[in-house]
N, C-alpha and C positions, 0 to 999 in steps of 0.2 A: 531385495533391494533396500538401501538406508532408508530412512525417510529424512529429509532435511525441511527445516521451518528455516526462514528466514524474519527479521525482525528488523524493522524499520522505523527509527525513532527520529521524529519531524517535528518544527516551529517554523510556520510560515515557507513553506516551503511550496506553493499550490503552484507555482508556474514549474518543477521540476519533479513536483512526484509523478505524474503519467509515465514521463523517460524513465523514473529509477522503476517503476514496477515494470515497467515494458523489457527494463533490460533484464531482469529477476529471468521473468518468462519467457527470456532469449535465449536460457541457456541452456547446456544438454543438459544438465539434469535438471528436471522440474521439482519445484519446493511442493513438500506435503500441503504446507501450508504459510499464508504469509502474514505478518503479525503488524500491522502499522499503528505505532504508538504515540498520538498526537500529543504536544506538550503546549495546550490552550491554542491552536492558530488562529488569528481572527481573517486572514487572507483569502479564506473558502478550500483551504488543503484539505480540511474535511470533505466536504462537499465534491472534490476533484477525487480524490480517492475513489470514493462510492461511488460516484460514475464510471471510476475504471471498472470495478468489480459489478457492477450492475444491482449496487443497492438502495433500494428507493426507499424502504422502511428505517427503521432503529434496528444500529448494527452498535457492536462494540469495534471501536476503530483505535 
């Protein structure tokens, strides 16, 4: 099977990332991996990500 990464590059985006990974992991094939590449948000899209993923430590986001 491929493996597919998906990469997700955001600014302030914290009320719309939950739906963009949610739909990521909607679809038939699931990503190996998912890469979300923040570009400074001060809005809490950090913060809203990791909560998707369930990270409560230092994560590279």
């Amino acid at each position: 099977m491929d493996k597919i990464s998906v990469i997700i590059p955001v600014r302030n985006e914290a009320e719309k990332i939950k739906q963009c990974l949610q739909a990521v992991f909607n679809q038939a094939l699931k990503p190996f991996e998912v890469i979300v590449v923040d570009g400074h948000s001060i809005d809490g899209t950090v913060e809203n990500a990791r909560k998707f993923f369930g990270i409560g430590g230092v994560a590279k986001l």
